[in-house]
N, C-alpha and C positions, 0 to 999 in steps of 0.2 A: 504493500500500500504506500510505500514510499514513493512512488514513481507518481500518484495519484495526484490531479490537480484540482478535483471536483470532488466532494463528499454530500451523497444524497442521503437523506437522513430518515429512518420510516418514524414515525409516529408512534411506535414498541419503544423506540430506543428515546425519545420526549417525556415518554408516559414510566420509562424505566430511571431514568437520571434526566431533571432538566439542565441540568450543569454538561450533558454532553455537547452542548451549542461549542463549548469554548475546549472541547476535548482534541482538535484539530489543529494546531498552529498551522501559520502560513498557508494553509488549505482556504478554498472556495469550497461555506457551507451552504448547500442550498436545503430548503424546504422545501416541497411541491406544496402549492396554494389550499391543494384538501384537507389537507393538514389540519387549515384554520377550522374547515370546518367542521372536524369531527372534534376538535375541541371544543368546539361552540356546545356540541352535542353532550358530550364527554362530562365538563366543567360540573353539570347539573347534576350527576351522580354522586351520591352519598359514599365515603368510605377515602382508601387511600390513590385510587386513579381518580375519581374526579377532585379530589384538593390539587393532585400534581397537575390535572389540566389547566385548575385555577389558575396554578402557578406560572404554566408554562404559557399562558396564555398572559398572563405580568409583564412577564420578559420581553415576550415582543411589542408590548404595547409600549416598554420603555423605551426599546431602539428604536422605535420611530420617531422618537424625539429627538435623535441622530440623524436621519438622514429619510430617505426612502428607504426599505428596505425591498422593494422590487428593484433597483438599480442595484441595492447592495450596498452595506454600513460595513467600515470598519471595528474589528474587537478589540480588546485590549491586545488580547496573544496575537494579533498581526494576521489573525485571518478575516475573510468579507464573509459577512451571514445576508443570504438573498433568500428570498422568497420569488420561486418560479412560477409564474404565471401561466404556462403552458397549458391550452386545453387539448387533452391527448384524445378526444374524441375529433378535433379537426383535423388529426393528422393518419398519418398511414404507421398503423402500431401493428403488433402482433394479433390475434383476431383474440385470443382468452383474456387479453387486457383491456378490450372496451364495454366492459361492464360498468356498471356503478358503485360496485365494491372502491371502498377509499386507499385499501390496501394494493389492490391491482392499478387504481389511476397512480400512486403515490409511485409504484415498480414504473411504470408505461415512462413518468417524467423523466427520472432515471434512463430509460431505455434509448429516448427522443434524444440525450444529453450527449448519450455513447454515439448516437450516430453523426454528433457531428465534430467524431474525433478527437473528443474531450478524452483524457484518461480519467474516466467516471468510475468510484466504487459507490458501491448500495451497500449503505449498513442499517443492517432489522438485527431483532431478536423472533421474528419471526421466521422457525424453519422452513417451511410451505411456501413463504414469500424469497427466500433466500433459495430454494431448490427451482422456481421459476425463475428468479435473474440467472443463476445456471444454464437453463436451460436456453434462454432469448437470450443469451451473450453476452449479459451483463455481469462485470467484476463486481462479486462480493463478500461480506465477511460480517461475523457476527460482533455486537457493541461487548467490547471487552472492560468496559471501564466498571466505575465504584460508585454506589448512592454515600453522600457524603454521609455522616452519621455524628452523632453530639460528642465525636471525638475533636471536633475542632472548636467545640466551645467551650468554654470558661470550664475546668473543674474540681477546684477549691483545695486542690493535694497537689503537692510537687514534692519529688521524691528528689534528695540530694545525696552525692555520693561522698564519703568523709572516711578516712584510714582508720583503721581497727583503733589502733590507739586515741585516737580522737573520739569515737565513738563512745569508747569506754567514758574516757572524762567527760562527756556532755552525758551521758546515763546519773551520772551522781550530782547534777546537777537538778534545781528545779525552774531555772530559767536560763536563756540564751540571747547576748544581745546579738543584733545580725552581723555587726560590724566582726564580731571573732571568728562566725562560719566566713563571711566574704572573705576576710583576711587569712584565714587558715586552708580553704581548700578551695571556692573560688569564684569566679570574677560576679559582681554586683548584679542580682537581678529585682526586676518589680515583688514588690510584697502588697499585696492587701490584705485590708484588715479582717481577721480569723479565718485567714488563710491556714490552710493545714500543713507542714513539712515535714514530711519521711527521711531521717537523717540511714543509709543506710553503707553496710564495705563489703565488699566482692572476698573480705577473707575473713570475715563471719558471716555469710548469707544467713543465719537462724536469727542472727541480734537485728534489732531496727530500734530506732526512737521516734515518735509522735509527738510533733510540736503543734502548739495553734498560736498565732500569732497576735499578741495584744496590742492594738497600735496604742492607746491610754499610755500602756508603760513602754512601749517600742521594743518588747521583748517575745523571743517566740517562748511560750510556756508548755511545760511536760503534761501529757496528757499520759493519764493512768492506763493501762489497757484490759487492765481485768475488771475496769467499770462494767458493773450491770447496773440494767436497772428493769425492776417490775418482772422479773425472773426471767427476764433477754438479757447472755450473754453475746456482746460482737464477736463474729468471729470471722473477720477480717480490718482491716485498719481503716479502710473509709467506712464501715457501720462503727469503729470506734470513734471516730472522729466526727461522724455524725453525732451520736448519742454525748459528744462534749460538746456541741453547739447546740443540740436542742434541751440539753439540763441547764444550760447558760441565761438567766432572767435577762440579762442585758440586752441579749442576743433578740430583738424583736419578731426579727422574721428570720427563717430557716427554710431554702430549698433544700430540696433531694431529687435527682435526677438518673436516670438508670435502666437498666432493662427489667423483665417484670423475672419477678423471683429475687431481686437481689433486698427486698427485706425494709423498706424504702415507707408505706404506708406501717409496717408491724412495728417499727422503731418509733415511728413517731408517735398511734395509738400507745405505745407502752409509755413512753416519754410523757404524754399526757396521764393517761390514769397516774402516773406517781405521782406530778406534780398535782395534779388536782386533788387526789382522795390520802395523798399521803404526807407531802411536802406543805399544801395545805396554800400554794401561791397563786392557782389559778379557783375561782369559784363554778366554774361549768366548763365542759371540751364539747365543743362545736365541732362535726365532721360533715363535711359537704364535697361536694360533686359537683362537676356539670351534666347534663342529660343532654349523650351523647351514642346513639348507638353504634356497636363497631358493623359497619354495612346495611343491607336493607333492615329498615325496622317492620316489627312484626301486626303493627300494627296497632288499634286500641288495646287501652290493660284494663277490663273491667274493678270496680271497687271505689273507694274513698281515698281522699289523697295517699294515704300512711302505707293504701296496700297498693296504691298503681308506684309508689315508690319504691318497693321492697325488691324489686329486679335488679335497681339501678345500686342501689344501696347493698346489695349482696353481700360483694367483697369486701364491706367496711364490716359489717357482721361476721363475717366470716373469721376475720382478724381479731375482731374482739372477743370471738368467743373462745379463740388460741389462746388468746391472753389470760380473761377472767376464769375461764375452766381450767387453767393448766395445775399443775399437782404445786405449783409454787405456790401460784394467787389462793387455792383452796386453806391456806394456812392462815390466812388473814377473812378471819368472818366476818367482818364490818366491808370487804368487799363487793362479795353479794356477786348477782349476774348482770349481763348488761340490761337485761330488760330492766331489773327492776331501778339500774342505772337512772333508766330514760322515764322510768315511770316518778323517779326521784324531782327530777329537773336536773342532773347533773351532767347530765348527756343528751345531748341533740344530734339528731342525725336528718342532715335536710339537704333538697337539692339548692344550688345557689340561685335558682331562680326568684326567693324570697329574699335574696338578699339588698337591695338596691333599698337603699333611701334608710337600713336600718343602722344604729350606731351600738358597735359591741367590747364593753366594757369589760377586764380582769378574766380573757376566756381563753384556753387555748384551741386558736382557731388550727383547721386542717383543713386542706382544700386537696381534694386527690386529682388526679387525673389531668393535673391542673394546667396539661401541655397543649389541652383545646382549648383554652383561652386565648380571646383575645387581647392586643394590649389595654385596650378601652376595661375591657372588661375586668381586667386584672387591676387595672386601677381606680373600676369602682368599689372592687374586693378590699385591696389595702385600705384604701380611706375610707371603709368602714370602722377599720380597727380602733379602739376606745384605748383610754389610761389603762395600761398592765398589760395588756394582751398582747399573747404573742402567736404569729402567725407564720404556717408549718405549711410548701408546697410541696406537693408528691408525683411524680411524673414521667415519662418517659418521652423524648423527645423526637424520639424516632418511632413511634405508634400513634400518629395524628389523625383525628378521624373528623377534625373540621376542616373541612373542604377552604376553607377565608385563610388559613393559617397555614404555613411550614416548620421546619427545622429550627431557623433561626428569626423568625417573623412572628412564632407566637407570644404570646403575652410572658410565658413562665422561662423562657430563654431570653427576653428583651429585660424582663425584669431581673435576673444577675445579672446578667451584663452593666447595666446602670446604679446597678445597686455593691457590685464589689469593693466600690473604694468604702460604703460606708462603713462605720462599727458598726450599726445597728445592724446589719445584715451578714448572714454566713451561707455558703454552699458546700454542697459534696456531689460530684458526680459517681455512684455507682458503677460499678464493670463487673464486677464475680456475681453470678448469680447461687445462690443458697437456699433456694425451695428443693430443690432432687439434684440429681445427677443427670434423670431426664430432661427437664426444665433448662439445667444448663445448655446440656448438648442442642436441646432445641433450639436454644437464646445464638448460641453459634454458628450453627450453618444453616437453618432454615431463611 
C-alpha cells in the first residue's frame, strides 16, 4: 500500500474508528458521497454505531469550515480528505454494483477511481465487500488500525522508577517532598493535586510505594495499602489509591474510571456505607444513574415509579447486597439490609432525572455510569452538590451508549480533565479487572 496515492474509505472502517480519516499520511483520502448518507440514517440509532455516526458525522461538518471538502481540505498529517461526488449509476461500472446497496455504490467509487489510473486501495472491514474489489480489480486491504481507548486520558497514577536502595529509604518514611525524587532519580514532571505515584525498582519487583500527592503541604504522602474498609480489601494499587481518595472528606469529588469488573461502583458503595452508618460524616448516600439502555430498549416497564426503576437500578443492588450481606457486615447488627436502609431515609437510590433544580446537603452522592453524560449535564449534577457533600463518579469511558457523547467529549472525561489541577478533586483510572478470570479475559480481547 505504499505505492498507493488514493485511499477509498468504506463506511465499516468510519463506523469502526473515526480517527481512521487521519490514519493515512501524505495519502488522498476520499469518501464516496453515500457515505453521508447512511450516516444520516445511521446517526438515529440507539447504542454504540449510531453515537460513532454522530461523531463521524462532527468531523466532517468541522472540515468544512476549512475549505470544501469536495475539492479536498488539507489535514494536519499532510494528507487531502475529499468527498467524491461521483454518481456510479451514470457511469459504465460493473453490472452487481448498480444496485442501491450503499456498500456496492461506496466499492463502484473506488472502482470509477482505478480506472483512471489512480493507484487506488479500498479499505473495509467488510469481507464480502473486500472479496468483490478482488474480484473487479480493485487493490484492497482490511483497516488495521486501533479505536482509541481512555488510555490516552488523564489517569491519576504515574508509576516512577527509583533504585532498591532509595526505595527502601522512602518506605520508612511518611512523607516525600518532590524536589528529592526529581533530584534523586529524575528529571521534573507535572504533578497535580492527589495525584497518585507508584514509586517502584526493577530489583525488587515485589516492593512498591503508594504516594498521593498533597499540594496544601506540597508533599506526596504514604498511603497505607492494607487499608480496608466496610470488609473490601484493595487488591491492587489503583483500588488502593482509590479507597485513599474517597475516605479523604476534603477530597469533594472522586472519579473512577475503568472497565467493568474492575471494582469501581463496589469501592465507592462501600466507601459510602462506612462513612455514612459508621464514620458518622455523611447523613444519607445518594446513588443514581442515568437511564440509558445498552441498544434497543425493550420497551414500556409496566408499574409505579420504584418498580419501572428496578431494571435500571439493578446493579446498584446488586452491589449493595455484596456489601450488606457479606459474612463481614453481618457482624455489625445496627447495619441491617439495604432495604431497610432505604426504608430508613438513609439510602436513596434514584435515577438523575429528578435531579435538576434540587440542592443536596452533607450526602454522599454516587452517580454510576456516569460516562453518558453530558457536559451540560454533569454540570447540572455538581452544582447541585450542598455544604459537606461529596461526590463519587463511576464509569467506563469506552462503553458509551449516548449516541451526543464520545470518548473524550462526555461530560465524566471533560470533567477530570478540568478539574485535575484542583485539590478539591481526585481520579483513578482502572485497568485490572477483579470480578473473575472470565470477566477479565472478556475485558481483553473481546
Amino acid at each position: 500500500m505504499n505505492q498507493s496515492s488514493v485511499i477509498v474509505l468504506d463506511i465499516s472502517v468510519l463506523l469502526f474508528d473515526p480517527e481512521a480519516i487521519y490514519g493515512y499520511p501524505m495519502k488522498e483520502v476520499v469518501l464516496p458521497v453515500g457515505i453521508l448518507e447512511s450516516l444520516d440514517l445511521l446517526k438515529m440509532e440507539l447504542g454504540e454505531e449510531g453515537r460513532t455516526a454522530q461523531i463521524v458525522s462532527q468531523m466532517l461538518e468541522k472540515f468544512c469550515q476549512n475549505g470544501s471538502l469536495a475539492d479536498g481540505i488539507s489535514l494536519t498529517n499532510g494528507s487531502i480528505l475529499r468527498v467524491d461526488l461521483s454518481n456510479p449509476e451514470e457511469c459504465s461500472i460493473p453490472y452487481d454494483l448498480q444496485s442501491k446497496n450503499c456498500s456496492n455504490r461506496i466499492l463502484a467509487v473506488a472502482w470509477l477511481l482505478s480506472q483512471k489510473n489512480k493507484e487506488v486501495v479500498f479499505v473495509s472491514l467488510n469481507e464480502n465487500l473486500r472479496t468483490k474489489a478482488g474480484i473487479i480489480g480493485v487493490k484492497t486491504v482490511s483497516y488495521n488500525g486501533h479505536r482509541r481507548d481512555d488510555s490516552i486520558l488523564y489517569s491519576g497514577l504515574k508509576n516512577f522508577e527509583v533504585s532498591k536502595e532509595n526505595l527502601r529509604n522512602y518506605s520508612k518514611k511518611t512523607s516525600i517532598l518532590p524536589a528529592d525524587l526529581f533530584s534523586l532519580e529524575h528529571e521534573k514532571f507535572e504533578i497535580f493535586p492527589n495525584q497518585g505515584l507508584l514509586l517502584r525498582s526493577n530489583e525488587v519487583p515485589d516492593e512498591d510505594i503508594l504516594l498521593i500527592y498533597n499540594k496544601e503541604i506540597q508533599k506526596f504522602e504514604l498511603v497505607k495499602k492494607e487499608l480496608g474498609v466496610w470488609g473490601v480489601r484493595p487488591r491492587n494499587v489503583e483500588q488502593c489509591l482509590a479507597i485513599g481518595l474517597l475516605m479523604n472528606p476534603k477530597i469533594s469529588i472522586v472519579s473512577l474510571s475503568g472497565k467493568a469488573g474492575t471494582g469501581k461502583t463496589l469501592l465507592a458503595l462501600a466507601v459510602g456505607l462506612q462513612q455514612m452508618l459508621v464514620n458518622k460524616i455523611y447523613s444519607r448516600m445518594l446513588v443514581s444513574r442515568p437511564i440509558f439502555p445498552m441498544g434497543r430498549d425493550i420497551g414500556f416497564l409496566p408499574g409505579d415509579t420504584q418498580e419501572k426503576l428496578v431494571p435500571w437500578m439493578q446493579p446498584i443492588f446488586d452491589n449493595l447486597e455484596i456489601l450488606i450481606n457479606s459474612s463481614n457486615s453481618k457482624k455489625d447488627s445496627n447495619r441491617g439490609t439495604y432495604n431497610e436502609l432505604i426504608n430508613k431515609g438513609l439510602l436513596t437510590v434514584e435515577p438523575l432525572t429528578y435531579i435538576r433544580g434540587r440542592t443536596i446537603p452533607n450526602q454522599f452522592l454516587i452517580v454510576d455510569e456516569a460516562q453518558n453524560l453530558t457536559l451540560h449535564e454533569m454540570k447540572t449534577i455538581v452544582t447541585r452538590a450542598g455544604e459537606g457533600t461529596k461526590i463519587v463518579l463511576t464509569g467506563d469511558p469506552n462503553q458509551i451508549d449516548n449516541s451526543k457523547v464520545n470518548l473524550s467529549s462526555n461530560g465524566m472525561s471533560k470533567l477530570v480533565e478540568r478539574f485535575k489541577d484542583s485539590n478539591l478533586a481526585g481520579h483513578v483510572r482502572f485497568s485490572t479487572v477483579e470480578r473473575s478470570g472470565l470477566a477479565e479475559l472478556a475485558a481483553k480481547i473481546l
